[in-house]
Each structure stands twice: as structure tokens, then as C-alpha cells.
N, C-alpha and C positions, 0 to 999 in steps of 0.2 A: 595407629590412629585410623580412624572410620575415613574411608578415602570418598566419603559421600559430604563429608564436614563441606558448609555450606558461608561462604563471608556475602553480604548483604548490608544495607545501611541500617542503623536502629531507626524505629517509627514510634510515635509517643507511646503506640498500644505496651512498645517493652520498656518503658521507662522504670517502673514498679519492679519489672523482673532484672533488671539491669543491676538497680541498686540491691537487690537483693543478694544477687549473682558479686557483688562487687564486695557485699559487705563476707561473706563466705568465704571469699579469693583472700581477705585480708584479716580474717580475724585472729586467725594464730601467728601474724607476723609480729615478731614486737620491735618495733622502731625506738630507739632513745627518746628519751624525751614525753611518747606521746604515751597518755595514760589508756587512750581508749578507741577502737574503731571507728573512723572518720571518714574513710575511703569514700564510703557509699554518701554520705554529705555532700563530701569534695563533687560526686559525678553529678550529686543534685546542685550544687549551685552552679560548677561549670556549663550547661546546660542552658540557664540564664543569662549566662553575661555573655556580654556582646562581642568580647575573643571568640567565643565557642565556633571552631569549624565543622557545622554540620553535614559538611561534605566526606567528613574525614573520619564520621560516626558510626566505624564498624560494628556486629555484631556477626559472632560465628554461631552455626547453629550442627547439632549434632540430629540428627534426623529433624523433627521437629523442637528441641530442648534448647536454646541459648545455654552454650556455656561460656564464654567467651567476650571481650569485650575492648574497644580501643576509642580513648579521646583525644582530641587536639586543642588547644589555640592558639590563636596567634599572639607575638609580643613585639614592641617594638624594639631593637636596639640598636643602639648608637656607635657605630665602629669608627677605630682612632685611625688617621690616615699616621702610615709613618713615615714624618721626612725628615731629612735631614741637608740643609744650603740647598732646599728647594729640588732636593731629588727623592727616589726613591731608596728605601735601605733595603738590602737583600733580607731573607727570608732568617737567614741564621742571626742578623744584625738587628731583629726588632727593640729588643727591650735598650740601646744603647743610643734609639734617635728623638728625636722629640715630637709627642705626638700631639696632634693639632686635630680638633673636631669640628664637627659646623655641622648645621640642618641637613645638609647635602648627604651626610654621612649616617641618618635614618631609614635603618631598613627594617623592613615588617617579615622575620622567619618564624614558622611553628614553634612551638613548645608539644612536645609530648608528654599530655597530660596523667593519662591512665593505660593504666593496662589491667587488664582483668580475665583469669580463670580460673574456673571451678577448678578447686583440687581434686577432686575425682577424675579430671582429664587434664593434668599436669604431665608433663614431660612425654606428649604427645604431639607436639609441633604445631600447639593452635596458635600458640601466640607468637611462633614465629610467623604462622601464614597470616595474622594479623597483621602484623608488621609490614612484612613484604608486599600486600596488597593497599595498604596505605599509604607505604614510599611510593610505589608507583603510580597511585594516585595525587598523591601532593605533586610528584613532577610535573603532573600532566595538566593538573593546578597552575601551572607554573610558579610554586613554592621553590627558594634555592636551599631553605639551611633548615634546621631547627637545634632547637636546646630541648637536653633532657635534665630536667632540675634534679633529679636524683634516681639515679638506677644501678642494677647490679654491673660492673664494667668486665665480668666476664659473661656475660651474657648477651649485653647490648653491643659487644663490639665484635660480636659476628655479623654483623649487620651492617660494618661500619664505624660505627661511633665511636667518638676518642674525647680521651679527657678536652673538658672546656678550655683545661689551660694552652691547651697544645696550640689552638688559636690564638690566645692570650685573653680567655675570659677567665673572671675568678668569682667566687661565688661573692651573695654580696656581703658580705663580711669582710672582702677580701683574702678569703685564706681560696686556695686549690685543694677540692676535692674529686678524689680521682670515680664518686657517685654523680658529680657533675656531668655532663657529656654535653657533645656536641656532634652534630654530621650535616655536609657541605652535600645537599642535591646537584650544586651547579660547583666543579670545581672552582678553589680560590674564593667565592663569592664572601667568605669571613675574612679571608687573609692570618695574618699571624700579630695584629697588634694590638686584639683585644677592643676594650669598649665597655660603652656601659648598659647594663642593663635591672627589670625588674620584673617582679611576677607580677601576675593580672591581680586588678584592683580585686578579685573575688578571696584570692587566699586570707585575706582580711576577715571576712566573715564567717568564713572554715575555723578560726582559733574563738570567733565568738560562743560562747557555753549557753548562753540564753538561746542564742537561734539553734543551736546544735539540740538544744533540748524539745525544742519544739519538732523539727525536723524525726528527731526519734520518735516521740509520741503516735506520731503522721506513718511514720517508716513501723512501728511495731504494728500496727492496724491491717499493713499488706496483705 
């Protein structure tokens, strides 16, 4: 890797080149499910909505070239206290106490939203120094956790990260998937009894085909 690779915040002037850059990063993955390249959508509407942490809006640069790219937002979730005759239940003992919620127990941790690099500069260490310079910025945020809704679990968990469930989160269907993740900035601050939670009101419009269609139109013009 170019030991001159350069992390910096994105500025609207790379918006255009971002999505571009994102839509590249993701074209040849094929994900179940999804018929067609949305990546680059997804970075356009996260952007917009009022989760988006634009503190946390890396972009890596190879001399002058973006190749590189990382988003965040934030989500709310609702963690289960777990007791049981008004005590605490040890760590191994979660799933057998009864858990009890309340407003008290709303907490606001990241979601990591994207990740993006050009395949001509894959398995060169950008996206780990992506990563690495964004943890250390959310702590410094004073962010304690985030959820990763879906990522590779040998990749992400050089980093850290561990299946959602290991906390006691489950995806929301309820099933444990081990593309789930989850990592504690501040030890403990998830605990191990789970909770509720959901994605930002924007993934709603990401599955819309009308706006998806428009956004293409807009995005082929670049």
C-alpha cells in the first residue's frame, strides 16, 4: 500500500465521486436477495437523514484519487436490564432472568453504515485504516458501542467485533446471524441481555424502485 494513503473527512465537492467510487466497490458482489447495485443510493440517502454522522465521514485518498470510503449513523437501542428477585444475573445466567425495560434503558450507539473500496486497491489495508481511524474518532466522540447490520465476521472481527448475539442482540426477525455484529467502545456498556432495536427510517426508501429509479437517472449523468 502507498504509505502516503491519506484519511480526511468527505466534503460535498466528493459526493458524486463517492457514490461513484461506492457504486464500483459493490458492483460485482452479489448479495441474496438483492437484484441490482444500491450501494451507491444507500451512501445517497444516508447522507440526508438525520442519523448521518458527519463527523465520522471518512474518505481515503491515494495521492490525489479517493479510493476509499466509510459511513456511520447513529440508532437508538433499547437494552433489557436483566434481573432477577431484584438482583443482578451473572453474565453466563442472562437468558434464564427476566428482563425488564423502561426509557432509562435508551441508548444512542453507531451503526456502521458503509464501507467502500475501489477493487483496484483491495487487500491493501485501506479499509482497515478506515476503520481504525474512525474507532478512534467515535471514542473520542464519546460514542460507547455500535452495530454492524451486516458484515463479513472474518474480517470485521479483527477489529473487534462479535456476533450481535454474544450480547444478546438478534437480528430483527429474530433469528442470529453471525453477519450481525456488534463492538463495545466502552467495555460492558451493551452487557449480555440483548434489546431492542431498528434501522434508520432511511432503509425504507433504499427498497423504494421509483426513487431508486430516479436517483439512477441523476447518478448515470456524473
Amino acid at each position: 500500500m502507498n504509505k502516503d494513503i491519506n484519511i480526511r473527512l468527505e466534503t460535498d465537492k466528493d459526493y458524486k465521486i463517492v457514490e461513484k467510487l461506492t457504486f464500483e466497490a459493490f458492483e460485482t458482489v452479489d448479495f441474496p436477495g438483492q437484484k441490482y447495485t444500491i450501494e451507491h443510493f444507500f451512501a445517497y440517502l444516508l447522507r440526508k437523514d438525520a442519523s448521518f454522522v458527519h463527523e465520522l465521514d471518512f474518505v481515503a485518498e491515494d495521492e490525489e484519487e479517493i479510493v476509499g470510503n466509510i459511513m456511520y449513523n447513529t440508532i437508538n437501542i433499547k437494552v433489557n436490564n436483566c434481573m432477577k428477585n431484584n438482583k443482578s444475573i451473572p453474565e453466563n445466567d442472562v437468558y434464564s432472568c427476566e428482563h425488564i425495560s423502561s426509557e432509562k434503558n435508551i441508548k444512542e450507539v453507531l451503526s456502521l453504515a458503509l464501507l467502500s473500496v475501489l477493487p483496484k486497491f483491495h487487500s491493501m489495508g485501506i479499509g482497515g485504516r478506515l476503520i481504525e481511524n474512525s474507532l478512534k474518532k467515535a471514542k473520542d466522540l464519546g460514542y460507547k458501542a455500535m452495530l454492524l447490520p451486516g458484515g463479513y465476521p472474518e474480517y470485521y472481527t479483527r477489529f473487534g467485533f462479535k456476533p450481535a448475539s454474544f450480547y444478546g442482540f438478534k437480528w430483527l426477525d429474530g433469528s442470529e446471524l453471525d453477519a450481525f455484529m456488534a463492538l463495545e467502545l466502552e467495555e460492558g456498556y451493551l452487557g449480555r441481555a440483548g434489546g431492542k432495536w431498528k434501522l434508520a427510517d432511511f432503509y425504507n426508501d433504499l427498497l423504494d424502485e421509483e426513487k431508486f429509479r430516479e436517483y439512477q437517472i441523476r447518478f448515470n449523468e456524473y
